[in-house]
C-alpha positions in Angstrom: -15.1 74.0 -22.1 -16.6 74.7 -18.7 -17.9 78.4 -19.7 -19.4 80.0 -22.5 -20.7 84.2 -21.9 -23.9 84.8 -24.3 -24.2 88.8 -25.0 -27.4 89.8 -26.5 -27.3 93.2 -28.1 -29.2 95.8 -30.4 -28.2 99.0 -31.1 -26.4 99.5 -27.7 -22.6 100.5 -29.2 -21.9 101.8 -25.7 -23.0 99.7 -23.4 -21.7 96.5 -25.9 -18.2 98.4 -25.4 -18.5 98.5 -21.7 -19.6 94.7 -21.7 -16.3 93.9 -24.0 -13.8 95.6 -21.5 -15.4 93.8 -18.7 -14.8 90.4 -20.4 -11.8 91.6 -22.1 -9.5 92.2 -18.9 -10.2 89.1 -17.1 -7.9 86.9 -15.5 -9.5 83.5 -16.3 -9.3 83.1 -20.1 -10.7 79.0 -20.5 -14.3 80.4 -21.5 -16.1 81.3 -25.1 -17.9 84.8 -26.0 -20.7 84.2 -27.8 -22.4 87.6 -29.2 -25.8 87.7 -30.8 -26.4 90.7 -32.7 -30.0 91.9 -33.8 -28.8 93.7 -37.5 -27.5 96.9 -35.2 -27.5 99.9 -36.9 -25.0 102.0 -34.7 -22.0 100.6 -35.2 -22.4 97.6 -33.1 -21.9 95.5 -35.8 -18.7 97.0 -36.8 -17.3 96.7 -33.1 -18.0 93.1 -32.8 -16.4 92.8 -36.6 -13.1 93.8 -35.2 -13.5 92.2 -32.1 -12.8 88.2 -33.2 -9.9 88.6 -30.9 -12.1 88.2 -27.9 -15.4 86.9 -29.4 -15.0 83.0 -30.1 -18.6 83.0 -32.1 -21.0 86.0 -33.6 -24.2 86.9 -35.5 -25.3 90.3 -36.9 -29.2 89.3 -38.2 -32.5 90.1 -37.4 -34.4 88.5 -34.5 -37.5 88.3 -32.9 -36.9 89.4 -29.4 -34.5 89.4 -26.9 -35.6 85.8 -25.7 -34.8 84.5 -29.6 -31.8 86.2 -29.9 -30.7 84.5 -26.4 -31.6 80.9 -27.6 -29.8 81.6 -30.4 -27.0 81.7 -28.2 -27.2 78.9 -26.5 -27.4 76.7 -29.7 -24.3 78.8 -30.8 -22.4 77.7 -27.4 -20.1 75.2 -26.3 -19.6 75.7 -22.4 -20.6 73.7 -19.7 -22.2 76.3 -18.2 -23.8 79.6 -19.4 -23.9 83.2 -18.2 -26.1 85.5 -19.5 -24.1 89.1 -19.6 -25.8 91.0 -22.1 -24.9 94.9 -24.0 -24.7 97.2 -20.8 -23.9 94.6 -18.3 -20.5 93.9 -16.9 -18.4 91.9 -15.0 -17.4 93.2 -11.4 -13.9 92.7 -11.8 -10.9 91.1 -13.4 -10.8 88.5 -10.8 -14.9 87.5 -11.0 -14.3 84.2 -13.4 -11.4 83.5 -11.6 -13.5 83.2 -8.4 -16.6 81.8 -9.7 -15.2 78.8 -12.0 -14.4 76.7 -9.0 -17.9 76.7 -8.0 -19.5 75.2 -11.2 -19.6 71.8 -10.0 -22.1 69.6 -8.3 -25.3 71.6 -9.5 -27.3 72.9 -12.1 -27.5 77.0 -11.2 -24.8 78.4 -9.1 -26.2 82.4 -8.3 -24.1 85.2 -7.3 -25.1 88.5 -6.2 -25.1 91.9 -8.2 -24.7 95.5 -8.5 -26.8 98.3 -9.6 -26.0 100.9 -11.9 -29.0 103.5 -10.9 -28.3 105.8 -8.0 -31.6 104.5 -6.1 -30.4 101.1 -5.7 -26.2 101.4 -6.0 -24.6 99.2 -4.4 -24.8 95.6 -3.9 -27.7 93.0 -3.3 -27.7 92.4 0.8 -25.5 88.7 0.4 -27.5 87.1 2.9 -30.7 87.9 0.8 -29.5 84.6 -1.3 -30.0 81.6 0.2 -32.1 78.6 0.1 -34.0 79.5 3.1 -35.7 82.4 0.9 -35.0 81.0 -2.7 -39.1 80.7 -3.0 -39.9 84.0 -1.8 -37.5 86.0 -4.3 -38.3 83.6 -7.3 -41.9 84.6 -6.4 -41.6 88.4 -5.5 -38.6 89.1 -7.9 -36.0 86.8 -9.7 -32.8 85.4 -9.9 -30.4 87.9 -10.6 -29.8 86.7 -14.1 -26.3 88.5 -15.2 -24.8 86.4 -12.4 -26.7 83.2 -12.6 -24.5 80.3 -14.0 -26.5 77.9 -15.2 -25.7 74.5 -16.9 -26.6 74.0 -20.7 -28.2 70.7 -20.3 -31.6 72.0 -18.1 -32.2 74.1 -21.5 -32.3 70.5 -23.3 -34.5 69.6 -20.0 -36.7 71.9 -19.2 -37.1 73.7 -22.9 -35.6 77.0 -24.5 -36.8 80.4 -23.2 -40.2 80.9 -24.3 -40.5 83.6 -27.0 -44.0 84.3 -26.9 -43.3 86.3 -23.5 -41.6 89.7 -23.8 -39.9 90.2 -20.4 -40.6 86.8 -17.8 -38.9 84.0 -20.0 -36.0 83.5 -17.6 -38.2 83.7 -14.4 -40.6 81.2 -16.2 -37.7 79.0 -17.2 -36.4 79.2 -13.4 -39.9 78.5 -11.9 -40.0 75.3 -14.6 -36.2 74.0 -13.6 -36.0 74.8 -9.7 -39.3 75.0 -8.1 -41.2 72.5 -10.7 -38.2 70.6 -11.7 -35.5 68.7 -9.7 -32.8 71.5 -11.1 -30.0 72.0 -7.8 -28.9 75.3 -6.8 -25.7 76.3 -5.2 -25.5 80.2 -4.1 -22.1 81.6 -5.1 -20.8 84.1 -1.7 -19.6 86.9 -4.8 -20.7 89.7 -6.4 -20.5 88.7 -10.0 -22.1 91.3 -12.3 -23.1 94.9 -12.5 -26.5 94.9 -13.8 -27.4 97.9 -16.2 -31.2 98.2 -15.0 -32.3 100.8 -17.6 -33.4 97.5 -19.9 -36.7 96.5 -20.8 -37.4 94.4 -17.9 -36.6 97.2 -15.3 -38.8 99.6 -17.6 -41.8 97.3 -17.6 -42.5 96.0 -14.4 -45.6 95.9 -14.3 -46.1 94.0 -17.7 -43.5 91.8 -16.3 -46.0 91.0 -13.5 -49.2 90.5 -16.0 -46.2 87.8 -18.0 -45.9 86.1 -14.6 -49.5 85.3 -13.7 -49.7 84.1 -17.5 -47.4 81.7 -16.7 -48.5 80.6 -13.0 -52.0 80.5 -14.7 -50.7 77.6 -17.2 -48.7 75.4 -15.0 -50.1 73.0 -11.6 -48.2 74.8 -9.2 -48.9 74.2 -5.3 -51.4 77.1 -3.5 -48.9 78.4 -1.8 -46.6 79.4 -4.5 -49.7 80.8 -6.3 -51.0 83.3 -3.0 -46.8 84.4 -2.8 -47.3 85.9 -6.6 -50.8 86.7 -5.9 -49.9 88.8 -3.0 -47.4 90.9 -4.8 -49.0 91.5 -8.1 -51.7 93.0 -5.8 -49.6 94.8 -3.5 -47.7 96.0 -6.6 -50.4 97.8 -8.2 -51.5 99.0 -4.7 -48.4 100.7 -4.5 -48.2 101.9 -8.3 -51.3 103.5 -7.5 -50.3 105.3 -4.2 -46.7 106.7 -5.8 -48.6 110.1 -6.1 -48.5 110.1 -2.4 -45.3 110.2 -0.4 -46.4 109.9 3.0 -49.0 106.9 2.3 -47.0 105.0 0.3 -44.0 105.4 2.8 -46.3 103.6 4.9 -47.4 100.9 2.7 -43.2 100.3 1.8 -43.0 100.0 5.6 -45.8 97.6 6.1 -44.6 95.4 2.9 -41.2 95.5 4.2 -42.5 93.5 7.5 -44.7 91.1 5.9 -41.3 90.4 3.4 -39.4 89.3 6.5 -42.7 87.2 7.7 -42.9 86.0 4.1 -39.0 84.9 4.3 -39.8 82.8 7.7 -42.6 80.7 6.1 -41.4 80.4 2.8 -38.3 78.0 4.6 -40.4 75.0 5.6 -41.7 74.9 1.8 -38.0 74.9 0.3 -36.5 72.6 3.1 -39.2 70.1 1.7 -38.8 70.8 -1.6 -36.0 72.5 -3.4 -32.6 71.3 -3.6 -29.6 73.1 -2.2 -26.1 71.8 -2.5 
């Protein structure tokens, strides 16, 4: 089986129903739906129950964070390739599998784009935003968009499960470990392959997220330069936390980060053509 989807949910009824209809209509069928419950107490439970008609494999149990409940998951899986879609998030359209499958050869990750679901950032992610020439600059300053992030079972084997002693940065850690420290290829999908429900934990805690990241950079012999990328932001990131009470100087500060992004883009391409992969 080339594809198995991995829903994490807990106590999300609505958004898990919204994440069923988007698997449920499309036009590609050959994948597995793999559903990891944390004991939901709103009727979750009940919904995936009645749902075996679309769900290949489930679990209704207690876990110990988002991060657990996902490796549970991936033990539970089969495919190929995994996509992380969980409670709240949904596929764009009927026609998204039947797009991306064709693509899941010849690399490890193959990364679409995304959709927001808050009015500040609707829309999609600028297409030309992904690409290896910047791949080091958003791993660093953001992450991979992970609802639309394909990414083949085996690097788990490779590269170790998502940690669980880290609330929010597992993925980005397990990213940094396979692509930047590890020989993992990318390929960028040109589609937009997810709408991303941002009201979870990780959009809620950004700044946490952050402190999670420097843990991480702090354990592992990375190269300077990848160190003074995640250096600058977390700075400039509580610089601009700090300045939110004022309008007109953090207008300013947005303005000046947004220049030094597009610098940051520029000199981040001589490191990647040297050392990441791109198929």
């Amino acid at each position: 089986m080339i594809l198995s989807i991995i829903t994490v949910n807990l106590n999300n009824l609505e958004g898990l129903r919204k994440t069923m209809q988007s698997i449920e209509c499309q036009v590609f069928k050959d994948f597995e739906w793999v559903v990891v419950d944390g004991g939901s107490t709103d009727g979750s439970a009940e919904l995936i129950k009645n749902s075996s008609d679309y769900i290949s494999v489930w679990v209704s149990e207690p876990d110990n964070g988002i991060y657990h409940a996902m490796n549970k998951g991936i033990r539970m899986s089969h495919g190929e390739f995994l996509l992380f879609l969980n409670s709240g998030d949904c596929l764009m359209d009927k026609n998204v599998l039947d797009k991306a499958v064709p693509y899941l050869s010849g690399s490890d990750f193959v990364i679409g784009n995304i959709a927001h679901t808050n009015k500040k950032d609707a829309g999609v992610l600028d297409e030309n935003s992904m690409s290896a020439g910047n791949l080091l600059f958003i791993l660093m300053n953001y992450s991979l968009p992970h609802p639309a992030s394909f990414i083949r079972k085996s690097l788990f084997q490779q590269y170790g499960y998502y940690r669980e002693d880290l609330r929010i940065a597992s993925d980005w850690s397990f990213f940094l470990d396979a692509i930047v420290l590890g020989k993992a290829t990318v390929k960028f999908l040109p589609l937009v392959v997810s709408l991303f429900d941002d009201t979870g934990i990780s959009s809620k805690n950004l700044q946490k997220g952050m402190k999670e990241r420097q843990k991480v950079m702090n354990e592992k012999p990375v190269l300077p330069v990848i160190k003074k990328l995640l250096d600058f932001h977390l700075e400039n990131y509580a610089i601009l936390d700090a300045l939110k009470g004022n309008k007109f100087v953090y207008q300013l500060f947005r303005i000046y980060f947004y220049f030094w992004r597009k610098k940051g883009k520029d000199k981040s391409k001589s490191f990647l053509t040297a050392g990441l992969n791109d198929q």
